[in-house]
KOLFI-252224 format. One line per 8 residues: number of its first residue (from 1); their letters; for each residue x, y, z of C-alpha. Coordinates in steps of 0.001 Angstrom, whole numbers, padded with zeros to 6 digits. Example, Ala and Ser with C-alpha at 12.3 -4.5 7.8 and 13.67 -1.06 7.14 Angstrom:
REM KOLFI-252224
1 = AS = 012300/-004500/007800; 013670/-001060/007140
REM end
This chain:
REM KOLFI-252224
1 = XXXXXXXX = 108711/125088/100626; 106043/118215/105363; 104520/116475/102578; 107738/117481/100711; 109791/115167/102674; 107776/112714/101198; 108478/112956/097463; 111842/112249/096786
9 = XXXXXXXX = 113678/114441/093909; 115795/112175/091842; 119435/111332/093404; 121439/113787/090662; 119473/115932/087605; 122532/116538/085987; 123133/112768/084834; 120956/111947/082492
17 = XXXXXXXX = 120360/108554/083297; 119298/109391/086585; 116661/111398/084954; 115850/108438/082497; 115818/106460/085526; 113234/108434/087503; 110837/108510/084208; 111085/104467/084473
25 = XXXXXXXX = 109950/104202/088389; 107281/106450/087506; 105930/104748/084639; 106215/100564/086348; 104136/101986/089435; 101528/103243/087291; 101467/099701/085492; 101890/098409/089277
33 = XXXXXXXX = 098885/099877/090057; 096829/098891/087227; 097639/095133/087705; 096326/095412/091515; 092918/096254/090304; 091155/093853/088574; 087917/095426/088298; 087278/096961/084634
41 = XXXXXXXX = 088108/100647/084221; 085894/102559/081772; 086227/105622/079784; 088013/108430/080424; 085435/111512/079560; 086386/114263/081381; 090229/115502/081663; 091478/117839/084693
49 = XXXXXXXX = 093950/120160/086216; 097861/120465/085245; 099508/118236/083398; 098377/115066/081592; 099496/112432/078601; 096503/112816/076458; 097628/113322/072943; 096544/115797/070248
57 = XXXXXXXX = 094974/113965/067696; 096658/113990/064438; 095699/117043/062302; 093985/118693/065337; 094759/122142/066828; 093851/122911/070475; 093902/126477/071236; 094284/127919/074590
65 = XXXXXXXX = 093433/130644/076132; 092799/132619/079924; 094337/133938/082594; 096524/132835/085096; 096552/135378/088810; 099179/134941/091577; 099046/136670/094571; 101022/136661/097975
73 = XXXXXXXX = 101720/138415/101083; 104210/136006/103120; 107061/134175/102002; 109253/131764/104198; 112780/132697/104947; 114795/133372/107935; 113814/136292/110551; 117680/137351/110279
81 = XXXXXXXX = 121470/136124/109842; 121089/132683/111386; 118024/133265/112778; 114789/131115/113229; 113031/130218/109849; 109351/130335/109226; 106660/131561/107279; 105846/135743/108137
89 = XXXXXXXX = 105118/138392/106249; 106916/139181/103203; 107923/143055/104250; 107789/141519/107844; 111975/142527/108149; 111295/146273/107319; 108337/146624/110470; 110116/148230/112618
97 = XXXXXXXX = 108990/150548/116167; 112426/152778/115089; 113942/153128/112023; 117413/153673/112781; 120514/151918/112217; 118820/148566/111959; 117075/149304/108744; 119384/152757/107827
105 = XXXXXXXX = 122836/151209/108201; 124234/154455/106927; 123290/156524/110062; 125541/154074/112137; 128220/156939/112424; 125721/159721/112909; 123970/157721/115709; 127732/157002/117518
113 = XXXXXXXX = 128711/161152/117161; 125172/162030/118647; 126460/159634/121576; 128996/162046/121643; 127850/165079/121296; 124835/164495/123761; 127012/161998/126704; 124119/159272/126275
121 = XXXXXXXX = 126103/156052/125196; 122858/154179/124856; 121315/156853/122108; 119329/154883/119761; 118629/157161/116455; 115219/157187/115766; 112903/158721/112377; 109838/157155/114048
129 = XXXXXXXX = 108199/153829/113973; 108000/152629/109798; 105097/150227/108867; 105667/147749/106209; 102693/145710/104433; 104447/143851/100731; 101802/141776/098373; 103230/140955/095174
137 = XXXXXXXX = 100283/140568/092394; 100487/138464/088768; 098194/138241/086153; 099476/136106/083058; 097192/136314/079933; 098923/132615/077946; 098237/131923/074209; 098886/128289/073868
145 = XXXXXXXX = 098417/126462/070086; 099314/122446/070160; 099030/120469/067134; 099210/117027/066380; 101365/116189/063914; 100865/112284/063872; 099535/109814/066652; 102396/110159/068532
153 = XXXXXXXX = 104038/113772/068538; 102292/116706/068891; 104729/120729/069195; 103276/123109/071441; 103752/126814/071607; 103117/129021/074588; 103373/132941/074406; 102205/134839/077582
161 = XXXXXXXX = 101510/137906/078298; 102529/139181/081821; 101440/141731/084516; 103231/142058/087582; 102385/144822/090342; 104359/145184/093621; 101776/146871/096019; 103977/147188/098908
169 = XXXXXXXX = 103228/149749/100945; 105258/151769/103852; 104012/154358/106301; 106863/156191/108052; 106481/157913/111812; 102435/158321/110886; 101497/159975/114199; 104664/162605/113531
177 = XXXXXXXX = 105894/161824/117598; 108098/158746/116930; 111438/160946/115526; 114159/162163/117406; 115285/163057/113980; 114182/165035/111085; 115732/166357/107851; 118985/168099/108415
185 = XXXXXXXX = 118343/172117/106942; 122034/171858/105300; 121003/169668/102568; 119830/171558/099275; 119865/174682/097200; 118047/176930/100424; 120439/174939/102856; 123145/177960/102540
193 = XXXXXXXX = 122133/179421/106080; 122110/176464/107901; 125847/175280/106163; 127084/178913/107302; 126150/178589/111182; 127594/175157/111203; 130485/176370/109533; 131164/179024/112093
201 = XXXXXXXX = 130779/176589/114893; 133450/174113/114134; 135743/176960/113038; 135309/178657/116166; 135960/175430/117973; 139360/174645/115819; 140356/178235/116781; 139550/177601/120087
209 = XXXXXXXX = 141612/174466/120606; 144427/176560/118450; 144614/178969/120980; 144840/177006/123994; 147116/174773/122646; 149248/177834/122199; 148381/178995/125684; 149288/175666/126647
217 = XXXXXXXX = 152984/175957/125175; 153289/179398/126689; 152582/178791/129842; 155525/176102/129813; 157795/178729/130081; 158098/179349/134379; 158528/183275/133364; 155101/183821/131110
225 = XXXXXXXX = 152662/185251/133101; 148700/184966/133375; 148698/181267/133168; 147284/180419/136423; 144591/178538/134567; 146206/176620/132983; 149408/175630/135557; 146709/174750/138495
233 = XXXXXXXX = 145020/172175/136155; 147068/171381/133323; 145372/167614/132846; 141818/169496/132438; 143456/171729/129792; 144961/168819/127879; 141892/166844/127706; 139691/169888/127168
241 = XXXXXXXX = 141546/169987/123986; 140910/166066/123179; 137083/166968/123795; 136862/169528/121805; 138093/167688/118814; 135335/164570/119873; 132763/167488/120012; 134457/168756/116453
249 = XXXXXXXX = 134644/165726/114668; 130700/164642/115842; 129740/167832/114672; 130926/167110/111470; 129808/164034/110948; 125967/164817/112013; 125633/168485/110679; 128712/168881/108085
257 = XXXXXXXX = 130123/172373/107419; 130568/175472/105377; 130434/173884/102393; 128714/170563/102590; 125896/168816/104849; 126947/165646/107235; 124273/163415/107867; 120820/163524/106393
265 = XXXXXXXX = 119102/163710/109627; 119878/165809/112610; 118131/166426/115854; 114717/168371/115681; 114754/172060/117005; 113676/172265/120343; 113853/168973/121391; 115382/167287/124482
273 = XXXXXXXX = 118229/165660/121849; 119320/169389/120425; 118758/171050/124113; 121363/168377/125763; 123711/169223/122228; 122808/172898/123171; 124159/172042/126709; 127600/170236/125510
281 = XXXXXXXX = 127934/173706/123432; 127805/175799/126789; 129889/174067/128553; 132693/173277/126076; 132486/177461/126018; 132925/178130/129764; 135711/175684/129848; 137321/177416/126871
289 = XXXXXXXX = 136682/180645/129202; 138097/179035/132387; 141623/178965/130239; 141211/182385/129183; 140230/181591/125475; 136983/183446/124264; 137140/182247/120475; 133856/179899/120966
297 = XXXXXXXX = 130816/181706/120666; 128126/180313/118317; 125197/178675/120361; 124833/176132/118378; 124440/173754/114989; 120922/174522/113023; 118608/171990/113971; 116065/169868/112136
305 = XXXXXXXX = 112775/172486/111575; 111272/169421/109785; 110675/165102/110234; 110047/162807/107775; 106156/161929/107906; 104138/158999/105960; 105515/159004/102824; 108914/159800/103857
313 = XXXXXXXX = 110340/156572/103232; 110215/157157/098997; 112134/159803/099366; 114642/158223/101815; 114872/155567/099107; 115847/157922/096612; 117643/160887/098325; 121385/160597/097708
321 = XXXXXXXX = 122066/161725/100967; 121209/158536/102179; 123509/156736/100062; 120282/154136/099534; 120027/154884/095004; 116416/153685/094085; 114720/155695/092072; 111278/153706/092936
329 = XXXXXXXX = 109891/152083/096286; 106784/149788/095946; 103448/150260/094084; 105440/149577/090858; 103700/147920/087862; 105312/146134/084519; 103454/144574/081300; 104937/142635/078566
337 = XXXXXXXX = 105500/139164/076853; 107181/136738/079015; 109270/133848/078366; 107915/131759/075636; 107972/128088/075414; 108057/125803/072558; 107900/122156/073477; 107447/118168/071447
345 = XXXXXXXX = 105630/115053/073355; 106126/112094/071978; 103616/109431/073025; 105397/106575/074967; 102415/104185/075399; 098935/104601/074977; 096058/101659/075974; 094318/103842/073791
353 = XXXXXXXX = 096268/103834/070682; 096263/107530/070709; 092027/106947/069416; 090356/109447/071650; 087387/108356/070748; 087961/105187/072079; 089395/106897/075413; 085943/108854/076042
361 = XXXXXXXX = 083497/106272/074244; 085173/103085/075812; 085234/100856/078928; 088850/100041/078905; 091376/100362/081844; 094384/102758/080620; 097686/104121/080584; 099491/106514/078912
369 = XXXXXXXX = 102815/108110/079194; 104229/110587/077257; 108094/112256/077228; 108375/115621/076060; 111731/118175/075647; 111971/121919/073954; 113254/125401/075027; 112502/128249/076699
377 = XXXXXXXX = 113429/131947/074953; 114682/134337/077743; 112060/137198/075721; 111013/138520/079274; 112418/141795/080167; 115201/142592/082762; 115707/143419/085570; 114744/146751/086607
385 = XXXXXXXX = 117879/147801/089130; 116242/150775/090076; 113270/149548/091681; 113764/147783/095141; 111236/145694/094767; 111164/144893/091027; 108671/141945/089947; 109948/140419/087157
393 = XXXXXXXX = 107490/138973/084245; 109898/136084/083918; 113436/134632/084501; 114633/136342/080955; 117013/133115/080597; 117158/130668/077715; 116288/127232/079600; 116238/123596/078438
401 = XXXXXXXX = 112482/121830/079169; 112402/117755/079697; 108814/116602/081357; 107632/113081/081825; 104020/112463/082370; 101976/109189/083027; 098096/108735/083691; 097022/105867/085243
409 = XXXXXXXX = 092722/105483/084217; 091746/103059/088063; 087757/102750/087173; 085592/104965/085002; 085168/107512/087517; 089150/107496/088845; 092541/108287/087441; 095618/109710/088088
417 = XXXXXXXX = 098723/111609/086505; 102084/111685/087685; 104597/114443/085899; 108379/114866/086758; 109382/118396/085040; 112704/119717/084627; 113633/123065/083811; 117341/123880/083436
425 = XXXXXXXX = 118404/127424/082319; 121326/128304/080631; 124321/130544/081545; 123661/134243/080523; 125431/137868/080843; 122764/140447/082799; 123026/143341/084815; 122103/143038/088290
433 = XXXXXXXX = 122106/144728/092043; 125798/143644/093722; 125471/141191/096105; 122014/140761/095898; 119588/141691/098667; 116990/140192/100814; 114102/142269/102086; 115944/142909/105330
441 = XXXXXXXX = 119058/144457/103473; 116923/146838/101327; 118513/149737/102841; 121498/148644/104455; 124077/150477/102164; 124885/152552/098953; 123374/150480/095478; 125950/148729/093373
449 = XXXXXXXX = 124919/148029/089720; 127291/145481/087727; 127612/143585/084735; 127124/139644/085874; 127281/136114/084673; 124142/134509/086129; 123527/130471/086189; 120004/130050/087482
457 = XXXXXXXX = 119847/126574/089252; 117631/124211/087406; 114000/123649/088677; 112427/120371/089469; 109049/120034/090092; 107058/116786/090986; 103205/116912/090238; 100831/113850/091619
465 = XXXXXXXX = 097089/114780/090441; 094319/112335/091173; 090983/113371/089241; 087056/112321/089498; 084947/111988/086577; 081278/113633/087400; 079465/112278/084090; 080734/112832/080768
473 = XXXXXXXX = 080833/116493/081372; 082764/117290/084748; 085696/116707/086537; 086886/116913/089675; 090821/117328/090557; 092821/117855/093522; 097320/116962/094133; 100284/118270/095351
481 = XXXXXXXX = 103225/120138/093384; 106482/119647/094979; 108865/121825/093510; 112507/122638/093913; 114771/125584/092671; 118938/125294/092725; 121008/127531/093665; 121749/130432/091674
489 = XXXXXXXX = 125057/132098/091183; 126300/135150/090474; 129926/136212/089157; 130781/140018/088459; 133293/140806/085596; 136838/140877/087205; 138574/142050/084357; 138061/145203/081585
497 = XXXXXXXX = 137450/147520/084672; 133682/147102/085187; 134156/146022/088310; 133213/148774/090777; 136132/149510/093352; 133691/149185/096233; 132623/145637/095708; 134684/143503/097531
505 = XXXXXXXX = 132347/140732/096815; 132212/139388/093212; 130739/136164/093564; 127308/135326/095981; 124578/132436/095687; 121287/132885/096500; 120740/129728/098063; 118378/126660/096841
513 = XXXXXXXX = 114973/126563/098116; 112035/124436/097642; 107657/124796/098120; 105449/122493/098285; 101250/123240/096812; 097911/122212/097047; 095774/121641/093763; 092211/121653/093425
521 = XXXXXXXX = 089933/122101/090495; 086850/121655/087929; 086844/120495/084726; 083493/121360/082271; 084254/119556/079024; 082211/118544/075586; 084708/116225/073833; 083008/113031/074482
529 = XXXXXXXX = 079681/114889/073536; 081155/115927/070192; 082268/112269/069466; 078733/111296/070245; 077711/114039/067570; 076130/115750/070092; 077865/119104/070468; 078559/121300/067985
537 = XXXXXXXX = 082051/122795/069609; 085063/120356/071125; 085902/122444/073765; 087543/122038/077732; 086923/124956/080521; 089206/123869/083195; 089367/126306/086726; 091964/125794/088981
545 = XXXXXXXX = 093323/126946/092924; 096521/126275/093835; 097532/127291/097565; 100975/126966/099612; 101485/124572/102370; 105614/124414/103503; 108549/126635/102090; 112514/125068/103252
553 = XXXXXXXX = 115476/126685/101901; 116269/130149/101264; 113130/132711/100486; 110328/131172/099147; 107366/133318/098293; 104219/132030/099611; 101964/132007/096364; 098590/130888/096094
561 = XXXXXXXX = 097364/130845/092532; 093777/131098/090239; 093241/129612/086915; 090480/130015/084163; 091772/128249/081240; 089610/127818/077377; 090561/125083/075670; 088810/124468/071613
569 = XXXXXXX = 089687/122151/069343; 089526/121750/065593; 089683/118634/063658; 088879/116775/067049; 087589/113125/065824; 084036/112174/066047; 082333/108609/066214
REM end
């Protein structure tokens, strides 16, 4: 989402006479174009891909039917906060060598007390290397019924029916030798054992400090005897007792207590991370021993007996420890009805006269453009919070649709369509993930759920199609789809309480973005057969490939799309 540099969005979509204006331009180049070629155009037999200004005839009903699948495994957007932008793929942020803090942001104090604990500065917490592979799939079954109700206007209805699957994928530490890290043993029902011998350790060490700090007060007195210790290095003894409460207070944070667990991951047993905590334990003892105070004597915290292996990551994702709150990571799956659309085109100008039999039968040159406005119905379900990587089966917004189409016939093999579409969705009340995340944030902290006012940013898209006639049966078709999404905004509810305390932020944008397609297709079609009388059924079958070329903006999936689409008539006119 740099072809699009080339086609101009109008100047401001929220004026409607800039919008009126852009319909004009489009429509007095097509009749531009027609008066350079003076050659005779002949009839138009064959229609194509996307959008066009052929009318329903009056009385007739087209029914449509087929299936619509999108697929994609990259997206554009930026490789971090102000980084480079560029087109990778789509779980390309969660690849990582070490998940740590980078991915885990709630380990951050965990990793700085094992700095402590351990005298490495550099430490880098590791649960081994995680492997990230997204594709998003879409297959959209649409019903589509357009009458004609005179020459001129013709209603439209379009109900789909929508399956989305994410079928993202993670492998965590897969050889099982990546993780200084595993599970910490406190956590849990059986986790009693592990909660006592850490509980005993940082008691013994706050009863260690207690006493020398007593000794320490003693010993002030030039009469109290057996300090010797303590009066030939009374600095040492002072910041033996600052140590100790480091050593205390990392202890905590990492392994936790008698009565609770600290962080969810600790260092695995009888590795070179728990020997060198092992090693602070021993000598924080002999220098408690060196003053005379023999309180410490627990070897050490319990250990890690077990790492996170392959399919670790769900349960990362879901654990509370982690302070993450999915209940679902990838390989998720929803069905339903999406948004449905009802729409009117009214015929601007036809060559034609709206007489399809004249525009398949006839020699003539042509134009046609048509203007057409309706509404969308938000019917497709909401967001599911829960799941990380949720693929909606639509926006679930009531919108306002405006579209402007012209076709331009250039000889009887040659024509063209031109479409400016505008969707525009209304203001509506959902509840949402606060702020919202990008792929890189997935796990960055604990998940906020809020009521929120959401105003989707309208969509413009710009559609030139230029299409072959093979005969009076095929088609050939092949453009470019510029298209063009706002920003949207989110507000959370200030007032009534539902804010959560934790939120500072109540109001983000998720910021415009635009893509730019490639269009090709067939047409097979029988209509100017059936006005010869010569086939029974009035019928289009229309197949269509749509592929990504540039993404700008914010995250733009990159979606490449298939088509099949049936198309029969009934009261079609015959000759």
């Amino acid at each position: 989402m740099s072809v699009a540099s080339a086609i101009r969005p109008a100047p401001s979509l929220r004026n409607p006479r800039a919008w009126s204006r852009a319909v004009r331009s489009v429509t007095l180049c097509a009749m531009l174009a027609i008066s350079l070629r003076p050659t005779a155009l002949l009839a138009q037999a064959v229609a194509g891909v996307g959008e066009d200004a052929i009318p329903v005839p009056r009385g007739s009903l087209r029914i449509g039917t087929g299936g619509l699948w999108n697929d994609y495994r990259d997206a554009w957007s930026r490789d971090g906060l102000g980084g480079a932008y560029g087109k990778g793929p789509l779980m390309g942020a969660l690849n990582t060598e070490r998940l740590g803090t980078g991915i885990l942001a709630t380990l951050s104090d965990a990793e700085v007390a094992l700095r402590t604990l351990t005298g490495q500065s550099s430490f880098q917490l590791s649960m081994g290397p995680l492997e990230a592979r997204g594709q998003v799939r879409q297959s959209i079954a649409p019903i589509t019924l357009d009458y004609g109700v005179t020459r001129r206007l013709s209603v439209r209805l379009v109900v789909p029916y929508v399956e989305s699957r994410d079928a993202t994928q993670f492998i965590l530490n897969r050889t099982g030798l990546g993780a200084n890290v595993g599970a910490n043993p406190a956590f849990g029902t059986t986790g009693a054992a592990a909660r006592a011998q850490n509980g005993a350790l940082v008691t013994q060490i706050a009863t260690a400090r207690t006493q020398l700090a007593a000794e320490i007060t003693r010993c002030a007195n030039v009469e109290a005897t057996g300090c010797d210790a303590i009066r030939a290095n009374p600095a040492g003894a002072q910041s033996l007792l600052s140590r100790a409460q480091d050593v205390r207070s990392a202890l905590l944070t990492v392994y936790g207590d008698a009565s609770r667990g600290g962080s969810p991951v600790v260092p695995i047993t009888g590795s070179a991370l728990h020997t060198s905590i092992l090693g602070t334990m021993t000598a924080l003892r002999e220098e408690f021993s060196a003053f005379g105070v023999a309180a410490l004597t627990a070897a050490g915290p319990s250990p890690a007996a077990l790492i996170y292996g392959p399919a670790g990551i769900a349960n990362i994702a879901s654990d509370t420890a982690f302070g993450v709150g999915y209940e679902r990571l990838g390989d998720t799956r929803r069905a339903g009805i999406g948004d449905v659309d009802l729409t009117a085109t009214w015929l601007l100008w036809d060559s034609f006269r709206a007489d399809q039999v004249a525009r398949l039968l006839t020699p003539r040159r042509g134009l046609r453009s048509t203007i057409t406005g309706g509404w969308r119905f938000g019917t497709a379900g909401a967001e599911r919070t829960e799941d990380a990587f949720d693929v909606p089966i639509g926006e679930g917004a009531n919108a306002l649709l405006l579209r402007s189409t012209t076709d331009v016939l250039f000889n009887g093999w040659a024509w063209m369509s031109a479409t400016l579409r505008l969707v525009r969705p209304l203001e509506d009340e959902v509840v949402t993930v606060a702020p919202a995340r990008d792929i890189a944030s997935t796990f960055s902290g604990p998940l906020i759920v809020a009521p929120a006012t959401r105003a989707l940013g309208q969509r413009l898209d710009v559609e030139l199609i230029p299409r072959i006639a093979v005969g009076s049966f095929f088609g050939l078709s092949a453009g470019l789809i510029h298209r063009r999404w706002s920003d949207d905004q989110f507000t959370v509810a200030s007032s009534g309480g539902d804010t959560p305390n934790d939120l500072a932020l109540t109001t983000w944008t998720v910021p415009s973005r635009s893509l730019t397609s490639a269009t090709v297709g067939v047409t097979f079609s029988s209509l100017a057969s059936f006005a010869r009388r010569r086939a029974r059924i009035p019928a289009e079958v229309i197949y269509t490939h749509q592929f990504p070329l540039s993404g700008s903006g914010g995250f733009v999936p990159a979606v490449s799309s298939d088509r099949l689409e049936l198309r029969v008539y009934t009261g079609f006119p015959r000759r």
